[in-house]
C-alpha positions in Angstrom: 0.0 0.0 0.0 1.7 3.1 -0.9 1.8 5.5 2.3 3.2 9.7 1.9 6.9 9.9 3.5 7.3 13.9 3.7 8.5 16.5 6.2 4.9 17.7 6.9 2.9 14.5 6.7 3.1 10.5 6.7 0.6 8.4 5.9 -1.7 6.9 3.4 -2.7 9.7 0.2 -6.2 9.8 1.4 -5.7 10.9 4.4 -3.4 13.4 3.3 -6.3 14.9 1.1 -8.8 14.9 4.2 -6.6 17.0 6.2 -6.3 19.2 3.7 -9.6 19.3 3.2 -10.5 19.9 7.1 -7.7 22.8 7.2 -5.7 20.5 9.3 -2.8 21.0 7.2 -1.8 23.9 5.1 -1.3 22.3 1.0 0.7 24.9 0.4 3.5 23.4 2.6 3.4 20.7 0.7 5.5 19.9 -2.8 3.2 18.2 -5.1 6.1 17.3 -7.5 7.9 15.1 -4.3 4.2 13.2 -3.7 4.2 12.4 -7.7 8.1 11.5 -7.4 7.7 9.2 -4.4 4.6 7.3 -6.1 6.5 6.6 -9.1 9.3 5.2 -6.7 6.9 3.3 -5.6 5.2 1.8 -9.0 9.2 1.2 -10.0 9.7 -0.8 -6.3 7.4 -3.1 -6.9 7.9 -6.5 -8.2 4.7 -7.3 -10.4 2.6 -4.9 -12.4 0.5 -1.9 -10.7 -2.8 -3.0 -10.8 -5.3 -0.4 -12.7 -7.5 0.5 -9.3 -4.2 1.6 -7.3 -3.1 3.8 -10.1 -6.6 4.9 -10.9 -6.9 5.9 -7.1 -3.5 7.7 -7.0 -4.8 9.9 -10.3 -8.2 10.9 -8.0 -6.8 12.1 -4.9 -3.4 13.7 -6.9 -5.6 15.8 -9.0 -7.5 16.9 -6.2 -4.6 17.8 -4.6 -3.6 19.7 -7.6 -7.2 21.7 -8.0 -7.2 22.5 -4.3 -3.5 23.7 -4.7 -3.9 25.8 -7.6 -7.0 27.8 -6.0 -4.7 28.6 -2.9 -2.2 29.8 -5.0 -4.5 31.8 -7.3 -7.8 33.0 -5.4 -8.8 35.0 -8.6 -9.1 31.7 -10.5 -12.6 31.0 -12.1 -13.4 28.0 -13.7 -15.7 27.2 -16.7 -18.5 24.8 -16.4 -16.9 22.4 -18.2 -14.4 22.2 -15.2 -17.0 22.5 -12.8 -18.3 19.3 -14.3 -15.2 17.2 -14.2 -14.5 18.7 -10.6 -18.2 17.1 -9.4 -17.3 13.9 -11.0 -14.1 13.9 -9.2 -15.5 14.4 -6.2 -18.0 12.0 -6.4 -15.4 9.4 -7.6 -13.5 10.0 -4.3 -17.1 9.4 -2.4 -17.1 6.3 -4.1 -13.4 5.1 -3.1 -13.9 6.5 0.8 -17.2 4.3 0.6 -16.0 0.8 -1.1 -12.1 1.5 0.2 -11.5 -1.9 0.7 -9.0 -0.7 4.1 -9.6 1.9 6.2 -13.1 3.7 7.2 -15.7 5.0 5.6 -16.6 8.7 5.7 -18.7 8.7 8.9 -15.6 6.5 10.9 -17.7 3.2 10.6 -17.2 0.5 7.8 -16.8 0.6 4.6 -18.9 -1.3 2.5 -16.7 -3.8 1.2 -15.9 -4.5 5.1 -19.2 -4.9 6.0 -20.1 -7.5 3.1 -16.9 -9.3 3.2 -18.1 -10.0 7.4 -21.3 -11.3 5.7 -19.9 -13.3 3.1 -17.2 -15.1 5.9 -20.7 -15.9 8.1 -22.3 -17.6 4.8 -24.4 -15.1 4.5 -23.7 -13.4 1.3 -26.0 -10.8 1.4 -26.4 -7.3 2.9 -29.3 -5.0 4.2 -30.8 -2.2 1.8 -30.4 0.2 5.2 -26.5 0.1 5.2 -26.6 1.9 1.9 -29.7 3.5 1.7 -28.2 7.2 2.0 -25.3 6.4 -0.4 -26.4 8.6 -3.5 -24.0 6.8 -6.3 -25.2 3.4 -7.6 -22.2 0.9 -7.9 -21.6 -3.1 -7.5 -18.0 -4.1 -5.5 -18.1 -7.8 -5.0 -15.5 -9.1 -2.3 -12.6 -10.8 -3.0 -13.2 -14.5 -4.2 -16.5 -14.2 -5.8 -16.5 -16.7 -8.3 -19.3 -16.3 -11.3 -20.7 -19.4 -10.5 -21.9 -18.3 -6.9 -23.3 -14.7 -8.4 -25.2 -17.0 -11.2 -26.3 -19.5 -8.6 -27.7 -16.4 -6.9 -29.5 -14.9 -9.5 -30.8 -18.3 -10.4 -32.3 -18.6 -6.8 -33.7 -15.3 -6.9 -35.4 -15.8 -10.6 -37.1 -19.3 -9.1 -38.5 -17.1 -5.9 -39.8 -14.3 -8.2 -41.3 -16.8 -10.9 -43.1 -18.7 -7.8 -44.9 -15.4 -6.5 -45.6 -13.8 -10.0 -49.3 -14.7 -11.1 -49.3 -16.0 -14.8 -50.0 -13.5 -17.3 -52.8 -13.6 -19.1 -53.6 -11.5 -22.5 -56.9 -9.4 -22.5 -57.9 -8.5 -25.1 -60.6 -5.0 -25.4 -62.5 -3.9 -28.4 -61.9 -0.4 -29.0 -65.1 1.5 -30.0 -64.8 5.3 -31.6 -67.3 7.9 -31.3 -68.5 7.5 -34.5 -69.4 3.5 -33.9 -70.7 4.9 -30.4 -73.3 7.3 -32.7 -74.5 5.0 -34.8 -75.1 2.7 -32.4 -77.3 5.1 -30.1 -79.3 6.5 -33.4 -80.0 3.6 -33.8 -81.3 2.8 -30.4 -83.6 6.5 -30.2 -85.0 4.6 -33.7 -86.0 1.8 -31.6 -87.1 4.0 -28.0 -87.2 7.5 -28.5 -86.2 8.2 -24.8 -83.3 6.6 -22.5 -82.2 8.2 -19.4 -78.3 9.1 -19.1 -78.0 5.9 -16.5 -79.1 3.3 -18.8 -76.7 4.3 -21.6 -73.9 4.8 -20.1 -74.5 1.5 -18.0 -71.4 -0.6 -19.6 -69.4 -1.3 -16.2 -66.7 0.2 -18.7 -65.0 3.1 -18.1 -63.5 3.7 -20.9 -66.6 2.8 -22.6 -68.8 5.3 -20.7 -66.1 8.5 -21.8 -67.2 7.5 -25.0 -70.8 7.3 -24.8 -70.5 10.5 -23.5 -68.5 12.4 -26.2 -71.1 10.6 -28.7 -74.1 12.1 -26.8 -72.4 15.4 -26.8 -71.6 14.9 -30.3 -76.0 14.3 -31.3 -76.6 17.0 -28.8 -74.3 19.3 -31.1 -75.9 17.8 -34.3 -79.2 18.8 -33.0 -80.0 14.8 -33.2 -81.4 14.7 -29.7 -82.3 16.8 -26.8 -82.0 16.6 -22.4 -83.8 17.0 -20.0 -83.6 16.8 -15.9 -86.7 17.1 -13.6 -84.6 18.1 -10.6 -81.6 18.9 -9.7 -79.5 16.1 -9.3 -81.5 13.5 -10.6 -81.3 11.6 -13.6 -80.8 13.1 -16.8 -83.2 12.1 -19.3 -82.2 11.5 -23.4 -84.8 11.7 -26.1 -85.0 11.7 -29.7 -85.0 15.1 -31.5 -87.4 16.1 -34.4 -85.1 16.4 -36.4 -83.8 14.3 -39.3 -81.0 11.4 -38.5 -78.5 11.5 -40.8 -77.1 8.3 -38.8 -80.1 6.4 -38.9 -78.6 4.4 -42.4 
């Protein structure tokens, strides 16, 4: 694990940002250029290949060092939005690695996550609570060390089996769609056979979708002049009759 060696600080490089960050330590003491040269010592020290997450790690926190550097040294800096943008996603990179940091704590002193579901997974109990994670605003997957693909497919297998046993069949409905126009024709036709219906008995389908379109068709005749409404009392049912004049629907 590469640890900081300098004359104001020793220690791991993310703690060295968070004290900089709490004003516990002054990044202007600091020589980026002897942080970058010490890494690289580091990378060269080693005897196999850097893997991609260390170096990817050492990029975040550096060029957050950097940023927070170059605003102390130059207060009348102003970036665009462009930089704005990449200095967000920066930010909530490093969430991400404070929160999954495989050593260490998280950003509240507690676990990490990768702690807490790596004490699960040595109990056999490879699974973890929505509540640990339930105010962590970035969506990401970390499995622990030693998860094979077999296990996660067995897992998802298991899960697919539970959800198929509590999911009702589906069944296809199938609804005939009538337009206003069909809806018309069809009540002409009924005034042709009772000149009066009240309101109730036409739009009594148990459909309602069906009953929207009854009444756009009725307002449709009433518009046509085809029939006419009345209501006794307020209230009470609305009665539809037949108007004296001639159905152009009727045929």
């Amino acid at each position: 694990m590469f640890e900081v060696k300098l004359e104001k600080f020793a220690g791991p490089m993310e703690k060295l940002l968070e004290l900089i960050e709490e004003r516990q330590l002054e990044i202007t003491q600091l020589s980026l250029s002897q942080v970058t040269d010490a890494f690289l010592s580091y990378i060269k020290s080693l005897d196999k290949q850097i893997e991609s997450g260390v170096l990817a790690d050492f990029l975040v926190v550096a060029s957050k060092l950097v940023l927070i550097k170059s605003k102390t040294l130059l207060p009348s800096l102003e970036l665009t939005k462009d930089e704005e943008t990449e200095i967000h996603d920066l930010e909530t990179r490093l969430k991400i690695y404070r929160e999954f940091s495989w050593k260490g704590q998280s950003a509240d002193g507690g676990k990490t996550a990768s702690q807490h579901i790596l004490s699960l997974w040595n109990k056999k109990s490879p699974a973890f609570s929505r509540q640990f994670l339930a105010n962590f605003e970035a969506k990401i997957f970390y499995p622990p060390v030693g998860l094979a693909i077999s296990d996660l497919t067995r897992s998802v297998m298991n899960l697919i089996s539970v959800l198929q046993s509590i999911t009702p069949d589906t069944k296809e409905i199938k609804k005939a769609i009538i337009s206003i126009e069909e809806k018309m024709q069809e009540l002409v036709k009924r005034f042709s056979e009772s000149a009066s219906h009240s309101l109730r008995s036409l739009a009594k389908t148990g459909n309602k979708s069906e009953v929207i379109v009854v009444f756009l068709a009725i307002l449709h005749l009433l518009k046509d002049k085809m029939i006419q409404v009345k209501q006794g009392e307020r209230f009470s049912d609305i009665l539809v009759e037949k108007a004296d004049a001639k159905n152009n629907y009727a045929n």
